[in-house]
N, C-alpha and C positions, 0 to 999 in steps of 0.2 A: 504494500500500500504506500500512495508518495506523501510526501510530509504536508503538501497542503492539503490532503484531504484528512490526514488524521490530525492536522489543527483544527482545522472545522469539526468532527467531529467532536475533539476535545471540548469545543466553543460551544457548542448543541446539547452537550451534555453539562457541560459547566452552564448554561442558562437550563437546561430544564431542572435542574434541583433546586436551583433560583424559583422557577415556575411555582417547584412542587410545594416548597416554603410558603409562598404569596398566598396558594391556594387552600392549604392545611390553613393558615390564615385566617381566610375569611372562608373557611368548612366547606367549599367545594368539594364535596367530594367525587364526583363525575370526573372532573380536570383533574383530579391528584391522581384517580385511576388510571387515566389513560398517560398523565407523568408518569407513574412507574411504568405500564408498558413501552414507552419512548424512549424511558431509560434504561431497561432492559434489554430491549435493542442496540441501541447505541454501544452499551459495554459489551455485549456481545462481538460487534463490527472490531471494536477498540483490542477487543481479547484476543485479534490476528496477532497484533500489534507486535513485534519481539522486542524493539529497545526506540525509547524516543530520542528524538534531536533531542540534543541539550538546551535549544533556543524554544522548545515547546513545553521543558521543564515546569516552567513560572504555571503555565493550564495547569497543569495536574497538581501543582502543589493551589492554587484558586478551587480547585474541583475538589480536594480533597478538603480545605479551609469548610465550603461552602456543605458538604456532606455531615462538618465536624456541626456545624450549626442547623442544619436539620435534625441530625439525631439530640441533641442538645434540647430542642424545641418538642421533640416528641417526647425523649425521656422525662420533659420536665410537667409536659401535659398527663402523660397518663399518671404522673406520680400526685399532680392537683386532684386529677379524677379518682384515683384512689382514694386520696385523705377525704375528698368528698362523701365517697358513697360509704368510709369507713363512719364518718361521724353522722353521718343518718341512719346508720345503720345498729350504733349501738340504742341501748337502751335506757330511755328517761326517765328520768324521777324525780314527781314533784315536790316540791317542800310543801306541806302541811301542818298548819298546827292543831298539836294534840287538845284535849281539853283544859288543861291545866296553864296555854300559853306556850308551850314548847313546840320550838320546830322539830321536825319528824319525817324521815322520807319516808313515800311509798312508792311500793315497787309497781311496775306497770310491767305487764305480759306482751310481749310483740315490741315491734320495732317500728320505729317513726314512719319506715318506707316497708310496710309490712302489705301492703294490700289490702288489709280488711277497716273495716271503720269504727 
């Protein structure tokens, strides 16, 4: 493969992770899917590849930067979606007071995002 077509590639692939970012983003999720198959492609083509110019270096080290910040952006969201569904998920208890003035928890059976009412 000649070197300006695997800089373009590199360019195609270093803008569709950019894409895939923008659209994880604002939850596209249609556009993120067909991002990953465009990029699945592309590293595919790339995977001929045996050794880059040294002048096409700088791509792959942008491609790899921009990778580092997608996965950064996923890891960081499912770990918010975690703590979210963790903390609706446990169970509540309200302060009561007993007859005498005194606060008192009781316990409640089911979970905030239990389904039933």
């Amino acid at each position: 493969m000649d070197r300006e077509t695997v800089r373009d590639l590199l360019c195609q692939l270093r803008d569709t992770i950019r894409d895939e970012r923008e659209h994880a983003k604002a939850l596209d999720l249609e556009a993120m899917a067909a991002d990953v198959i465009r990029k699945e492609a592309l590293i595919g083509m790339l995977n001929k590849v045996d050794r880059l110019h040294p002048d096409d270096e700088p791509y792959a080290r942008e491609i790899q930067e921009e990778n580092r910040r997608n996965a950064f952006l996923f890891r960081a969201s499912l770990n918010w979606i975690q703590e979210t569904m963790e903390f609706f998920g446990r169970k509540t208890v309200p302060v009561t007071y007993s007859q005498q003035g005194v606060s008192q928890n009781n316990a409640i059976n089911g979970r905030l995002l239990s389904g039933r009412i």
